[in-house]
C-alpha positions in Angstrom: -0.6 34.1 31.9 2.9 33.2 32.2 1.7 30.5 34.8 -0.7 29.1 32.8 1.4 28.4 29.5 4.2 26.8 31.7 1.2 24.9 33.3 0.2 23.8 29.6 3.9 22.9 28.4 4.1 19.8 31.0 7.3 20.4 32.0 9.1 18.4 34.8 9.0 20.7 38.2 10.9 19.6 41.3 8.2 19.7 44.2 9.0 22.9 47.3 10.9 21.7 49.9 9.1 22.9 52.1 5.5 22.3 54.3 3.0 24.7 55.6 2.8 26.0 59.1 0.6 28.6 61.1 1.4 32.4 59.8 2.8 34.5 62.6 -0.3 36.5 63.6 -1.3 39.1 67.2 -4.9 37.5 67.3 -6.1 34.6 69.7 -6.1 31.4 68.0 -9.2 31.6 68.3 -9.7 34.2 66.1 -9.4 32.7 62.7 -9.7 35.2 59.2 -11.2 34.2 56.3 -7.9 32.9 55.0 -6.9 30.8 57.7 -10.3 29.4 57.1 -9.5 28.4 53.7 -5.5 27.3 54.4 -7.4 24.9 57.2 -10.0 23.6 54.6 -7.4 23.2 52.0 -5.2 21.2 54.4 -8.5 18.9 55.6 -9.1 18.1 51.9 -5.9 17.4 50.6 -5.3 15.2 53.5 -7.8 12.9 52.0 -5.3 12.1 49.1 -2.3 10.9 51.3 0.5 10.6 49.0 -2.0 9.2 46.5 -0.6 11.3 43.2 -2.7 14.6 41.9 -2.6 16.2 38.6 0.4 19.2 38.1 -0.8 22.4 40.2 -4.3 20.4 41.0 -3.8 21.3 44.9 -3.0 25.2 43.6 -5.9 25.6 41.4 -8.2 24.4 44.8 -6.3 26.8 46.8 -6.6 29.7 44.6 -10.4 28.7 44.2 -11.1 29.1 48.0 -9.2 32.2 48.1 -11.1 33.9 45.0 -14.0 32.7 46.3 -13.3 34.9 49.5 -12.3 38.1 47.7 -14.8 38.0 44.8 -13.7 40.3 42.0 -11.3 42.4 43.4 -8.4 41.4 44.8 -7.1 43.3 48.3 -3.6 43.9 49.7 -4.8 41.8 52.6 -4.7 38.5 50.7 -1.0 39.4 49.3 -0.3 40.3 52.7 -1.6 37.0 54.1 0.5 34.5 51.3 3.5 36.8 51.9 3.6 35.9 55.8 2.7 32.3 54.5 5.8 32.0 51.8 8.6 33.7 54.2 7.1 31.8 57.4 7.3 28.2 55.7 10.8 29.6 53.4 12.3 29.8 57.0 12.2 26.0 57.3 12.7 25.0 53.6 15.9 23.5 55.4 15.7 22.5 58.9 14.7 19.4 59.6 11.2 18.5 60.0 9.3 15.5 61.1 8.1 12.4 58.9 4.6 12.4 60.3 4.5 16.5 59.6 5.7 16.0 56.3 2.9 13.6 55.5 0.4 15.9 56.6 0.7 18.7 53.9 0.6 18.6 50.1 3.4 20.9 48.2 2.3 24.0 47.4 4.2 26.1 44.2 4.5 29.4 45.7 5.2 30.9 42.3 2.2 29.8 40.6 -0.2 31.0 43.4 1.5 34.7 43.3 1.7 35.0 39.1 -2.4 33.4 38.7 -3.4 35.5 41.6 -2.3 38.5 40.0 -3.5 37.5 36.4 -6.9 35.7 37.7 -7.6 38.4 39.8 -7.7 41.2 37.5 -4.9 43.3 39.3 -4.1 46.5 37.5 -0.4 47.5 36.2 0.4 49.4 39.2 -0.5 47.3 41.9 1.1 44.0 39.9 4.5 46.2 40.0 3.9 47.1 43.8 3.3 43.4 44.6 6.9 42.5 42.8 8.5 44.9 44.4 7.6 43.8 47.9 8.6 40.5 47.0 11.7 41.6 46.0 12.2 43.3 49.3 11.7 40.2 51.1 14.2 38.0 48.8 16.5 40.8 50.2 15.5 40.3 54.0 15.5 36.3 53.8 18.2 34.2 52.9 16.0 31.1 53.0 13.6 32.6 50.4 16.5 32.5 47.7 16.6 29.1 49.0 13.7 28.0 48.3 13.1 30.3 44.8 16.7 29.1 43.4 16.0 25.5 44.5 12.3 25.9 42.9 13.7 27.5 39.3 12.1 30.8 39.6 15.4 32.0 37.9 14.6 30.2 35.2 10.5 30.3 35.1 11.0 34.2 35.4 13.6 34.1 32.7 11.2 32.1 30.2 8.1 34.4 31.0 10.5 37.6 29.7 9.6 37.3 25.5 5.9 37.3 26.9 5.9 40.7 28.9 5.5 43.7 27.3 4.6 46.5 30.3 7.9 48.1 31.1 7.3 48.8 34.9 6.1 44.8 35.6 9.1 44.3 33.4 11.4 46.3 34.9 10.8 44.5 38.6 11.0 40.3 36.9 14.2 42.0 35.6 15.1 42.7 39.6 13.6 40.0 41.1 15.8 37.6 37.8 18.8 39.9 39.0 18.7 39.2 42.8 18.0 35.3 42.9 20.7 35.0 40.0 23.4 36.7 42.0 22.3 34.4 45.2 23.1 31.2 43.0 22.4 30.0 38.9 22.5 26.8 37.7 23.7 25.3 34.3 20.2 25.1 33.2 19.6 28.9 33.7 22.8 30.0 32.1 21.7 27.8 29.1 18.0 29.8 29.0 19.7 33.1 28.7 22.2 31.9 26.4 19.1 30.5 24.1 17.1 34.3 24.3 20.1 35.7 23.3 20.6 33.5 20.4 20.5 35.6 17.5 19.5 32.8 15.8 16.4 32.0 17.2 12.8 33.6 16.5 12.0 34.4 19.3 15.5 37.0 19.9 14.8 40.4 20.7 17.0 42.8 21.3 15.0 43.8 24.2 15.6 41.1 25.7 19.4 40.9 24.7 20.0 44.0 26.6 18.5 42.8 29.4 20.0 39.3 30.0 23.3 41.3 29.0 22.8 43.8 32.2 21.8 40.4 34.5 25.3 38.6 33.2 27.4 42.1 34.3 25.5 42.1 37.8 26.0 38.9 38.5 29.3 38.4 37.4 31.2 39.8 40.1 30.5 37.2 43.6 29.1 38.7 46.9 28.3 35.9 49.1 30.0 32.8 49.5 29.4 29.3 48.0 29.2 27.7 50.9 27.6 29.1 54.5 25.5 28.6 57.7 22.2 30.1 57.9 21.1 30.8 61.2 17.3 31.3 61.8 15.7 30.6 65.0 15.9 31.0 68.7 18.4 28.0 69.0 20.4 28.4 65.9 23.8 28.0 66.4 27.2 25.8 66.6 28.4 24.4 69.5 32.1 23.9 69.7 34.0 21.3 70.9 35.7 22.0 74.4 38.4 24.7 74.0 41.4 23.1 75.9 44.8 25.8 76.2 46.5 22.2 76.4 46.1 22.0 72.4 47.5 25.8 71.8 45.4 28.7 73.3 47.6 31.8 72.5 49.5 32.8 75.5 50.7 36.0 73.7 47.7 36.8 72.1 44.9 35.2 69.4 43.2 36.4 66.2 39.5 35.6 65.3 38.2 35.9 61.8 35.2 35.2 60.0 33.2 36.2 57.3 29.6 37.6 58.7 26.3 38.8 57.4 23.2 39.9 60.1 20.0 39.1 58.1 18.0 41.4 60.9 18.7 43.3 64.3 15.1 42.1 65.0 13.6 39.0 65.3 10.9 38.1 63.5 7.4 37.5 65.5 9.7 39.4 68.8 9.4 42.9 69.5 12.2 45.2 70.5 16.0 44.2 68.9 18.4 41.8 69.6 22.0 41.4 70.8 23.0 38.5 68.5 26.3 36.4 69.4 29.1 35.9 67.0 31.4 33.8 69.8 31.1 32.7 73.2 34.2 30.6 75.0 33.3 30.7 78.5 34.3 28.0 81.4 32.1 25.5 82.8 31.7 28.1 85.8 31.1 31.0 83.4 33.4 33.3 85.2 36.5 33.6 82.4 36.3 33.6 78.6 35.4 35.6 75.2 32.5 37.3 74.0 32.0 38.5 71.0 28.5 40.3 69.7 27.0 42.7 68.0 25.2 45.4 70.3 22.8 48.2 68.6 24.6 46.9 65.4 28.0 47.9 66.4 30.5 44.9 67.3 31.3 44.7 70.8 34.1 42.4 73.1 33.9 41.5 76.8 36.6 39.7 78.5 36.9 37.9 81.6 39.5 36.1 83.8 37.5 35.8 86.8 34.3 36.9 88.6 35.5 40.6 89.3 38.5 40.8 86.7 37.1 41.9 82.9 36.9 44.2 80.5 34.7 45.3 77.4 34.7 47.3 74.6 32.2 48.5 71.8 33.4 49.5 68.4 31.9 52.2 66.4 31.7 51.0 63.3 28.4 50.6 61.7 27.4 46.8 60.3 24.4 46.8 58.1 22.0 44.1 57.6 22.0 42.3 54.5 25.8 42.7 53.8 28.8 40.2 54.1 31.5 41.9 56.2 35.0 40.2 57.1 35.7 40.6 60.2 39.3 40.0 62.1 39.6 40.6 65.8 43.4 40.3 67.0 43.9 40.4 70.6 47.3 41.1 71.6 48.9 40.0 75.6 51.0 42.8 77.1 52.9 41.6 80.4 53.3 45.4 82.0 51.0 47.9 79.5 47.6 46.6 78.6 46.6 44.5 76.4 44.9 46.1 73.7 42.4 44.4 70.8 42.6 45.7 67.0 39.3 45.3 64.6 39.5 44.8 60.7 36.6 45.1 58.9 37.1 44.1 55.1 40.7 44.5 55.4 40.9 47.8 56.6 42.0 48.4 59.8 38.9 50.1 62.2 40.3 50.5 65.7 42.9 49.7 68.6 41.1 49.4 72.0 43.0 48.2 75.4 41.0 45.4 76.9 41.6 42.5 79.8 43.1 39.3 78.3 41.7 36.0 78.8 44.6 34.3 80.4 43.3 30.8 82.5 43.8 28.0 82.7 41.3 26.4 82.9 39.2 24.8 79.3 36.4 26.6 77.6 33.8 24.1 77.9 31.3 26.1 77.1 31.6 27.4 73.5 29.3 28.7 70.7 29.7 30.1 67.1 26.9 32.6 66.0 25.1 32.6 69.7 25.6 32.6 73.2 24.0 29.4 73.9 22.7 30.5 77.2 19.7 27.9 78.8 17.9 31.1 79.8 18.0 32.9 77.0 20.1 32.2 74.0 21.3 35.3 71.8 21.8 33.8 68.3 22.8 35.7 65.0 20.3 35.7 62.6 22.3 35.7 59.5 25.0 33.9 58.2 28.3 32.5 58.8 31.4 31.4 56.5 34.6 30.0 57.1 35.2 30.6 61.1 39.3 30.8 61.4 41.2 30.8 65.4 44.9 31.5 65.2 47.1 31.0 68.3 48.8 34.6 67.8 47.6 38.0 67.2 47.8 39.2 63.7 48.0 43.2 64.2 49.4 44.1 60.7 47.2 46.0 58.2 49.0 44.3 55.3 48.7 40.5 56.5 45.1 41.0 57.6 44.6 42.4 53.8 46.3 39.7 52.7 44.2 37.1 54.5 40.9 39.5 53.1 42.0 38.7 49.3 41.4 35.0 49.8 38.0 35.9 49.5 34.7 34.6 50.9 36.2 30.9 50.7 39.1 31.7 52.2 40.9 29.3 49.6 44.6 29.4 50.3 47.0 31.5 48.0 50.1 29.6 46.0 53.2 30.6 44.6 53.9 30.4 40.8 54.7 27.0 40.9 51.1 26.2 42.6 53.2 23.9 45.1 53.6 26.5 47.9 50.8 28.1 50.1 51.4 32.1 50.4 48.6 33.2 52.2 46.2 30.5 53.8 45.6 27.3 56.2 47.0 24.1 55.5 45.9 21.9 58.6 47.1 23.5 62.0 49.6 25.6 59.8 48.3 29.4 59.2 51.0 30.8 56.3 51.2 34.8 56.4 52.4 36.2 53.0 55.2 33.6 52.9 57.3 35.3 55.7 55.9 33.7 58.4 53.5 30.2 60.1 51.2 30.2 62.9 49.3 27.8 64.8 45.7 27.5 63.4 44.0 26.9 66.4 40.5 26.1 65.1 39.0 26.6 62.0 35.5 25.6 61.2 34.5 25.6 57.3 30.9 25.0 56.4 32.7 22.8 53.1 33.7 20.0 56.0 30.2 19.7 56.9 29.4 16.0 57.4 26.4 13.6 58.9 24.2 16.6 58.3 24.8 18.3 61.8 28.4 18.0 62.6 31.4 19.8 61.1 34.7 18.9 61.8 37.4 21.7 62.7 39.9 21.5 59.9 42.7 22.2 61.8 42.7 19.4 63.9 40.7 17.1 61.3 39.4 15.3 64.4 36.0 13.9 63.6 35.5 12.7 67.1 34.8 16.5 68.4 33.3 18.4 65.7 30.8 21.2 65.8 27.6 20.5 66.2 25.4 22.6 64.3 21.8 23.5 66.6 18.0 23.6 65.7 17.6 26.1 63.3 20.9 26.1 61.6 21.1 25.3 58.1 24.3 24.4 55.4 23.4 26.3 52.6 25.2 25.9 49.1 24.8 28.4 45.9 26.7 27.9 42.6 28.0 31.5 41.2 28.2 32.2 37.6 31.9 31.6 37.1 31.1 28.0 38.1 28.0 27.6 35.8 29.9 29.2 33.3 32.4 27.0 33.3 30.0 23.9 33.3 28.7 25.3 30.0 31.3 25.5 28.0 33.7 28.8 29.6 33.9 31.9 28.3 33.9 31.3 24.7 30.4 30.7 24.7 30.3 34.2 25.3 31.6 35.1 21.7 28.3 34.4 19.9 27.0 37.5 20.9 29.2 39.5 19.4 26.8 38.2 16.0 24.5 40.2 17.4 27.0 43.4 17.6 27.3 43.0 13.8 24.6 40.7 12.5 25.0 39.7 8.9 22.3 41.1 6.4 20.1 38.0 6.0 20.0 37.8 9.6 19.2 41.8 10.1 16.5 41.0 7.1 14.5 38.1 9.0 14.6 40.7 12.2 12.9 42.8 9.7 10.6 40.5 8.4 9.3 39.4 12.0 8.0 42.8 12.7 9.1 43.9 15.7 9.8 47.6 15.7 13.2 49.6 15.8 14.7 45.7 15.9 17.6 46.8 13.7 18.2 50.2 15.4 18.1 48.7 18.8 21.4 46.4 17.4 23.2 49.1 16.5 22.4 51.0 20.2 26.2 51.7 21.3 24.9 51.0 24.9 24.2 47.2 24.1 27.8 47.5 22.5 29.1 48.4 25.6 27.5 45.8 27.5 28.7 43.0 25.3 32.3 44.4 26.2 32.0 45.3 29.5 31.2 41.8 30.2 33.7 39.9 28.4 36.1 42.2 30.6 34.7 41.4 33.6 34.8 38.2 33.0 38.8 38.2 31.6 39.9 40.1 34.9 42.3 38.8 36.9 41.3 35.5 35.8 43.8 33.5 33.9 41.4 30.5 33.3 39.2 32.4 31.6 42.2 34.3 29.6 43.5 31.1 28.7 40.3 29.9 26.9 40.0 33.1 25.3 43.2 32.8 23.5 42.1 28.9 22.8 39.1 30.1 21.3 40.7 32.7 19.2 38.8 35.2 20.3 40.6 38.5 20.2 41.0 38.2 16.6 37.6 37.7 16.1 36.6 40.6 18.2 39.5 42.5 15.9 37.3 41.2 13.0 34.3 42.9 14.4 35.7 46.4 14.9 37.5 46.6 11.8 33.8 45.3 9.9 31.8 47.7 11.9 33.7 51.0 10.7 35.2 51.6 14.3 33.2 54.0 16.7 30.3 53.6 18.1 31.5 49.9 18.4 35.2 50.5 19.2 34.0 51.7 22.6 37.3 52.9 23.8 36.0 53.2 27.2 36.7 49.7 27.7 40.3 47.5 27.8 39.4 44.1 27.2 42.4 42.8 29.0 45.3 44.3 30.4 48.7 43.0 30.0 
């Protein structure tokens, strides 16, 4: 199996970050199943080695022996079942802290060579093998920490290795998925330099097969949808708390604007029944009688309002958030002396809705505050999902056009410059907010997971005061990905993208060893117009409204040489006029 030959090569693996814990389960704990029984075994032996070293996947192969001994020669959707809730409920604290003494007590397990040997030890048959990927794929959907812990673990690039190897199309067709979704979350240099070798036209091993494949991850992945940097927030307690809110260093007294950048993992809780009401904000006085609330109720975003015990006002938008999807969200509340004073929503830039709603106008500090939970003693409310850049400005910001504006800085919310690059446009710059050059505001707060430091505390970069930073709560965890324009870059830039226009037109001794190596319809596959199309489609991606990448393709001469391969290939298919490769 695909395990096994990486298990032969000897290559260096970096050990899970993670250690094993009790699966969620309705039974007494009492009531032990056959596979607890073995996971408890397992643990009682391999505490006999202490840190004493073992031989690569040594502690796997006695796992994997207690479990087969279990299930005999068939394997049963139970056991999948049972290492699934073992993966996602140890994933979930790849990066939380954790003690030293319950570190010590568990040996690493690889979670991708227990799923791959299972399913080729155990004699599972095509469609059951496609079922199980696709139910992991589902859950690298749900759980953010499972990317985590895959991406940090190189199942990117174990999965891209094992693709020269697999040869039934539905099994193939989910590694392709599963390569597609963790790639997307975050790929290193070392996985862009794997694809780069399949697709080498050069090698023995190329296929065209798999050309067109790694061709169709490179187009998915290319375009970002998460941010580089974020807070994951998974547990009861998960959360920031704020520093104390004073009005004495600039709360609005004509109105505020809140934005973030969002994503709810779940409604639901795991291991709780019914939904929850998770918290994106809560600035409430010591007292709790005045303040802002922000959450999401039945997964529609809702405000309450306060100024004292019997003075306040809610509201519930309609529109629909969906889990699993990063949203940018603006709330601008405006102050109206004689008519009320109303609160607008923005959802990706678009305007949603105006709503009129009490104003929080006190005096007094907000000393109890909280990003991404309520922080209640008696019951905290926290989001499970994740949190970018956090942004407070001291005056409403009710205009479609300036909160597009602030939407096209994108997930990092990196400020726009001028031509000159010496000038912020749109963006922050310490307590300075610039709208579309026209105008400044006070940036009240603005908490960026990037000025994380000491692990737990993140300092609000519009003050820069590292005496009151956030402190991020149990359960809360900084997580950073690397997207392909960045590993790109760290292999060389787009012009190590212009090799595979060989493979558009090959030359005839290369076409002739293709030939020679067997592989059927190998030369007709090259000349597929679709592949064409790919190869093109991705270099225009790639040259879109990005000069950096436009530069280095003039550098590297590369539109003459993709002039060179139309005029040598006799025009259409290959022109593929459905494609401008960069517009003026």
């Amino acid at each position: 199996s695909a395990a096994a030959m990486e298990r032969e090569s000897g290559k260096p693996e970096p050990a899970p970050s993670f250690h094993f814990v009790e699966t969620v389960t309705e039974r007494p704990p009492s009531d032990e199943s056959a596979y607890e029984r073995a996971l408890r075994e397992w643990r009682e032996q391999q505490l006999e080695y202490d840190d004493a070293p073992q031989p690569r996947f040594q502690a796997e192969e006695h796992f994997l022996h207690l479990l087969l001994t279990i299930e005999g020669k068939a394997l049963s959707k139970e056991l999948f079942g049972f290492l699934f809730d073992l993966f996602i409920n140890n994933s979930i604290q790849v990066t939380t802290p954790a003690s030293e003494a319950s570190k010590a007590q568990h040996k690493h397990l690889d979670f991708f060579f227990l799923f791959f040997e299972l399913m080729h030890r155990g004699g599972c048959e095509g469609g059951f093998q496609v079922a199980l990927l696709r139910k992991l794929n589902a859950l690298l959907l749900e759980y953010t920490r499972l990317r985590v812990y895959c991406t940090a673990n190189d199942w990117t690039l174990r999965l891209i290795e094992m693709l020269p190897s697999i040869d039934n199309g539905p099994f193939l067709g989910e590694v392709v998925v599963l390569i597609k979704t963790l790639s997307s979350f975050s790929i290193r240099v070392k996985e862009m330099n794997a694809m780069f070798r399949l697709m080498n036209a050069e090698r023995s091993t190329f296929s065209a097969r798999d050309l067109s494949i790694l061709l169709d991850v490179l187009q998915s992945i290319s375009v970002k949808r998460s941010p580089d940097l974020f807070f994951d927030l998974r547990g009861p307690e998960a959360g920031l708390a704020l520093p104390v809110v004073n009005r004495a260093r600039g709360w609005g007294n004509d109105g505020y604007a809140i934005a973030t950048w969002l994503r709810v993992e779940s409604f639901a809780e795991r291991g709780r029944k019914g939904s929850v009401t998770p918290y994106l904000l809560s600035m409430l006085t010591a007292d709790g009688t005045a303040g802002v609330e922000i959450f999401l109720a039945d997964g529609a975003l809702s405000m309450l309002c306060r100024n004292s015990r019997t003075k306040k006002g809610s509201v519930k938008f309609t529109f629909p958030f969906e889990p699993s999807r990063w949203y940018f969200v603006l709330l601008s509340h405006t102050y109206h002396f004689i008519r009320r004073s109303e609160v607008s929503l923005f959802v990706d830039g678009k305007h949603v809705a105006n709503h009129p709603l009490v104003y929080p106008k006190v005096d007094k500090a907000f000393e109890c505050a909280f990003l991404g939970t309520n922080g209640r003693n008696d019951g905290p409310q926290p989001l499970f999902g994740q949190l970018g850049v956090t942004l407070v400005v001291a005056e409403p910001i009710a205009k479609a056009e300036e909160v597009a504006a602030i939407h096209a800085l994108g997930f990092d919310m990196k400020p726009a410059m001028d031509a000159t690059g010496e000038n912020v446009v749109t963006g922050q710059t310490g307590s300075v907010f610039y709208l579309e050059g026209k105008r400044k505001i006070k940036a009240f707060a603005c908490f960026n997971p990037k000025a994380l430091f000491d692990e737990t505390d993140c300092v609000d970069t519009a003050s820069m005061d590292r005496t009151r930073p956030a402190k991020l709560l149990p359960g809360t965890a900084f997580i950073r990905t690397q997207s392909m324009k960045d590993a790109l870059s760290c292999t060389g830039g787009i012009k190590v993208l212009l090799p595979m226009l060989r493979q558009i037109n090959p030359s005839e001794e290369v076409v002739e060893r293709w030939r020679r190596s067997g592989a059927e319809a190998q030369d007709a596959a090259l000349l597929d117009p679709n592949m064409t199309l790919q190869v093109y489609s991705l270099l225009e991606t790639m040259l879109h409204n990005n000069p950096q990448n436009q530069e280095q393709m003039l550098r590297a001469k590369g539109f003459p040489l993709i002039g060179h391969v139309l005029r040598s290939s006799g025009g259409p298919p290959h022109a593929c006029s459905g494609v401008t490769i960069m517009r003026p």
